[in-house]
N, C-alpha and C positions, 0 to 999 in steps of 0.2 A: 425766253427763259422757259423750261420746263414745267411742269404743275409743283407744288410743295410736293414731297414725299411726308405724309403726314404718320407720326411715329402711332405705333399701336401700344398699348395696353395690354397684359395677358391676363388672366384668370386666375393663371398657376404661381403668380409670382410673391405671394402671400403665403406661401407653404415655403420653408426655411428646405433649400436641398443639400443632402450629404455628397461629401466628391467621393463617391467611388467608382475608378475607373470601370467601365463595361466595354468586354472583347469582343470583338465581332467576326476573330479572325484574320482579319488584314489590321486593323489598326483598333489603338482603344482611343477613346474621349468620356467625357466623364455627362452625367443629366444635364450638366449648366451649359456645355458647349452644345449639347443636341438640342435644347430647347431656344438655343442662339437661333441655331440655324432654323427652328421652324417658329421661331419671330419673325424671321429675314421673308420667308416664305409668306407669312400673315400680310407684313406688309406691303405684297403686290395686291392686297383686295382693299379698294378703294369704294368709296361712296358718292359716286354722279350725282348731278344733274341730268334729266335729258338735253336741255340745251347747250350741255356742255359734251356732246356727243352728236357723232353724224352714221348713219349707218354707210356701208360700200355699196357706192353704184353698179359694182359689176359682182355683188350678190349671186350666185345662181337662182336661189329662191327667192324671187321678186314678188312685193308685199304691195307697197305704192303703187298706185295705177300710174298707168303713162300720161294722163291726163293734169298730174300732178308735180309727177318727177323730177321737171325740166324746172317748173319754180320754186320746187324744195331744194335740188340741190344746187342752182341757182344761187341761190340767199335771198331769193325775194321772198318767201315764206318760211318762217318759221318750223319747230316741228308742233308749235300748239297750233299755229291758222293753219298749215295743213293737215292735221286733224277733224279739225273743226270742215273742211272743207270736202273732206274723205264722207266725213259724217253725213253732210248732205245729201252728197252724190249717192252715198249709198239709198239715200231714202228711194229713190226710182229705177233700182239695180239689183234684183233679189243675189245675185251672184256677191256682188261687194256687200249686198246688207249682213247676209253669213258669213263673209268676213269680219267684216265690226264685231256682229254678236259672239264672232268666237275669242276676239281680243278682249275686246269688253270684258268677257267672262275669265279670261287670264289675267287681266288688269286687277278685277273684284278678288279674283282667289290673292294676289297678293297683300292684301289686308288681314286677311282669313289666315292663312297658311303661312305666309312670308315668300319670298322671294329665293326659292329652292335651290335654282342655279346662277352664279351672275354668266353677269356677260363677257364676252372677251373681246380683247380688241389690243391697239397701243396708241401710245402720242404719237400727231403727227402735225410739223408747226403749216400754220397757215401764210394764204400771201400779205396777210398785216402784219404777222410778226407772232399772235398769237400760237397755242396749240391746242387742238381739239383731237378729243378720243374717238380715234374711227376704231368703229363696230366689226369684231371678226365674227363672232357666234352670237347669237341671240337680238335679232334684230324686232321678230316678233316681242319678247319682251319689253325692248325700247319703246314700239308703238301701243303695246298692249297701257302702258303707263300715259303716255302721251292722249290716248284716246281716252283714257278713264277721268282724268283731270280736266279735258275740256266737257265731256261728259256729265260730269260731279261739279265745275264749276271749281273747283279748288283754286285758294288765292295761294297757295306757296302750291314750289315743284316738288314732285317726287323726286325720292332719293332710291337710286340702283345702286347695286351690288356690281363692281367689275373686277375683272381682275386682266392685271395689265400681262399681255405676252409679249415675250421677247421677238419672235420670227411666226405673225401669222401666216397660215396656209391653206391653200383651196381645199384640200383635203381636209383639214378638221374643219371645214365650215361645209363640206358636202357628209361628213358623219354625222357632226352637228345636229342638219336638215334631215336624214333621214332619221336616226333617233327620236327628233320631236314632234314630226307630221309626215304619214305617205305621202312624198311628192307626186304632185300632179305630172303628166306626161311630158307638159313643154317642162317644166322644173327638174327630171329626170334627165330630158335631152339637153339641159342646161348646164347641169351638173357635170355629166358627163364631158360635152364641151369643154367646162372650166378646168377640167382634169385631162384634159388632154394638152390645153393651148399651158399649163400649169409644168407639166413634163417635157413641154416643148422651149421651154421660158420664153413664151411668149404673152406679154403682159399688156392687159388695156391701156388704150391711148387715153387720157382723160378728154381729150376735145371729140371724141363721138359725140352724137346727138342721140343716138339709138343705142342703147345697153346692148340688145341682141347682135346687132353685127359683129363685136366684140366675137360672140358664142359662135356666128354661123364660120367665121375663119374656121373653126376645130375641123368642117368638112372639106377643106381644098387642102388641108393636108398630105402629108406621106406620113403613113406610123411607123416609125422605128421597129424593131425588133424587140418584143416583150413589153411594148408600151401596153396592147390591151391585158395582157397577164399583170402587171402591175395597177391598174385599173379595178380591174374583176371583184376582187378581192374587197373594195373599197363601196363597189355598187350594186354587189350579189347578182350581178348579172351577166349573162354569155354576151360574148362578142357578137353575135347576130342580132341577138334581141337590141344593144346598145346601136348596132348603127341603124336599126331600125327606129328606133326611137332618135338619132340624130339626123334621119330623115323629116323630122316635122318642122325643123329649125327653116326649113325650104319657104313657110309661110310667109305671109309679110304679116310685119308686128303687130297689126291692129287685129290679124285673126289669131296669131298665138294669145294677144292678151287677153280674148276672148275663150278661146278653148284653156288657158290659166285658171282663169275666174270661175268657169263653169267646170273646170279638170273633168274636161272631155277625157275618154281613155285614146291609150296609145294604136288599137285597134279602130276604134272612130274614125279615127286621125287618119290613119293611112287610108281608113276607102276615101277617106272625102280627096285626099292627096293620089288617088288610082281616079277620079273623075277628073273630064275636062278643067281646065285651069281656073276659066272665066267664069265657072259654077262653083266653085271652094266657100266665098264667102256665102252664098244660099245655102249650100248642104250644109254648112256649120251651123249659121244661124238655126236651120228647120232642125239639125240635130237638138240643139239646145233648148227650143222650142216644144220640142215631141217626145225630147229625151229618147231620141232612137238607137239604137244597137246596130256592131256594125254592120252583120246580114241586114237590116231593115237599108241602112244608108248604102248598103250594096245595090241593092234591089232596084231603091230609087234611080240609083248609076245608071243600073241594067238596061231598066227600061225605060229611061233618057237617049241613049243610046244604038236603043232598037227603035227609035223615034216615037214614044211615048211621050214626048217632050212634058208639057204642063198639066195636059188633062189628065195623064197616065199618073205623073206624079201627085195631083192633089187626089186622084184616085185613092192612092196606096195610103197616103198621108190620112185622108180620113176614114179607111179602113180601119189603119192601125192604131189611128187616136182611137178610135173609139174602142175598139176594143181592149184598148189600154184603162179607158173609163171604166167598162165594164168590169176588167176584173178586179180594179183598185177599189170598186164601192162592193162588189162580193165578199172579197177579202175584208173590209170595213164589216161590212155587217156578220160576217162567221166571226172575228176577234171578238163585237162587241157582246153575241150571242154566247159565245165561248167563258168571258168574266162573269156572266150572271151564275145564279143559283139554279138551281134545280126547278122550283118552284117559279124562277123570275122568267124563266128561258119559256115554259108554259106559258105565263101570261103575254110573256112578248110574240109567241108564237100566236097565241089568239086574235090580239090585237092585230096583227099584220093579216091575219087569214081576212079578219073583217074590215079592212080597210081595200083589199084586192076584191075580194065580194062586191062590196056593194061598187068599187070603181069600174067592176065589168072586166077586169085584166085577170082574176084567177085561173083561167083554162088558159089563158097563153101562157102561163107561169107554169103553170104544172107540166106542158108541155115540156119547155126547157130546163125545169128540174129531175125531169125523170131523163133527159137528155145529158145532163151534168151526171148522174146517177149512174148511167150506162157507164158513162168516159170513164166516171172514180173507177167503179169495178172493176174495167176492162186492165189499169191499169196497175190496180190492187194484185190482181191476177197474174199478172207477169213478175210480181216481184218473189 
């Protein structure tokens, strides 16, 4: 059996209404029938549980680590112990910990502000007889709640906002996703996918063990005619750019979930996918690592290559870190120079003169300052 359909209450229904018919041109009805019908309407927004809600396994925008997934949607855990388990994991994962922190802080603003959008989804009955609301839009919110209650410690669940859809679709769960956050490259190429194998009617199997193989089918396709024009429109984006971006789907999942986490760009991506094969997972890793750009991960390729092999590259590697150090503590210290006063920026400048004096490093400074000086000018110049 279905959930209750639980009746709403109006606002308006305390104010006595007069029946005069109002024309609209094709037909008239009167205040009492139009506020019928948008009761009828009210009463598709219900009030969850999370536990009474599962998101979609074959999401395009994948939240849950894959480390997780298999015993979330399982039923061996919960969505509060996998939460709670998310939690951990992130503790040693700076990529997953700014995940949390950005839930976390959607979960808080729900206190604050309220819960702005619901979510969408419909009933669908389970294999005991039950029915659970699977998630079409707004999955981030599901877990933003879920992770704030184990978080807070809360003895009762949160209550969301949903509202139930007649016929959900890849499409408003890929509008959804762009609307609420820039997808990440694999989440783009994902998307995309879903909107393809979606106009193809072709629909996940539930017994996959891997979400992505679902997505990589979209590339052994044939596209019909005006499949990517119907598309386009939906992803702001040229058909070149899109299979280029449905080219990273080539990875194996354990390196999408990592280029996900860290939302390597889609530029990354391809150089690390134009090097040798058995190198993908190192040039990702040291991407991530080094936060390299993709000429830098070119480069590395390059001179891999040209038989540069390991020396060549730790070469470049601590070339470019370092001077990646360099400029991020110049840039540190011109902001911090920049918020003082007039009078503060003096004193700070004293003190630094006298700390380089007496450490014996003032003449190599000056050197490289007047070296910086040159560059600003030269480049002052040309503008």
């Amino acid at each position: 059996m279905s959930p209750d359909r639980r009746k709403r209450a109006s606002a308006f229904e305390d104010f006595p209404v007069e029946e005069v018919p109002i024309s609209t041109g094709e037909k008239q009805f009167s205040p009492v029938t139009a506020r019928v019908e948008t009761l009828q309407q009210v009463e598709r927004i219900e009030r969850l549980k999370p536990s009474q809600m599962l998101p979609d396994r074959f999401q395009p925008r994948r939240l849950l680590p894959a480390v997780l997934r298999i015993n979330f949607f399982s039923g061996k855990l919960d969505c509060y112990q996998t939460a709670a388990e998310w939690i951990n994991l992130s503790k040693n994962d700076p990529g997953m910990r700014a995940e949390i922190e950005r839930l976390l802080a959607m979960g808080n603003s729900f206190d604050e502000h309220g819960q702005i959008k619901p979510i969408t989804g419909s009933w669908l009955p389970t294999q005991d007889g039950r029915y659970i609301f699977q998630i079409e839009t707004g999955e981030r919110r599901f877990w933003a709640a879920c992770l704030r209650a184990v978080n807070e410690k809360l003895e009762e669940e949160p209550l969301l906002r949903v509202e139930v859809v007649e016929k959900p679709t890849r499409q408003r769960q890929v509008l959804e996703n762009r609307h609420a956050e820039p997808p990440s490259a694999v989440g783009q190429a994902c998307e995309i996918a879903a909107l393809i194998l979606s106009e193809l009617g072709i629909q996940p199997d539930p017994m996959l063990s891997d979400e992505y193989d679902y997505f990589r089918q979209a590339r052994l396709q044939r596209m019909p005619a005006g499949m990517w024009e119907r598309i386009m429109p939906i992803m702001q984006l040229t058909r070149p750019r899109m299979v280029q971006l449905l080219n990273i789907l080539q990875m194996p999942t354990p390196l999408l979930e990592l280029a996900d986490r860290y939302r390597l760009s889609e530029r990354v991506l391809r150089e690390i996918l134009a090097s040798p094969r058995e190198g993908w997972e190192r040039m990702l890793r040291l991407s991530i690592q080094n936060n390299l750009t993709s000429d830098e991960v070119a480069e590395i390729t390059t001179a891999t290559k040209r038989g540069g092999t390991e020396t060549g590259r730790k070469h470049f590697l601590s070339t470019a870190s370092s001077a990646k150090v360099a400029v991020g503590g110049l840039r540190r210290f011109a902001n911090a120079l920049l918020h003082l006063d007039k009078f503060s920026q003096a004193q700070a400048m004293d003190e630094i003169a006298d700390d380089l004096v007496s450490a014996g490093e003032a003449e190599g400074i000056m050197l490289f300052l007047e070296d910086l000086a040159r560059a600003i000018n030269a480049r002052l110049s040309r503008r």
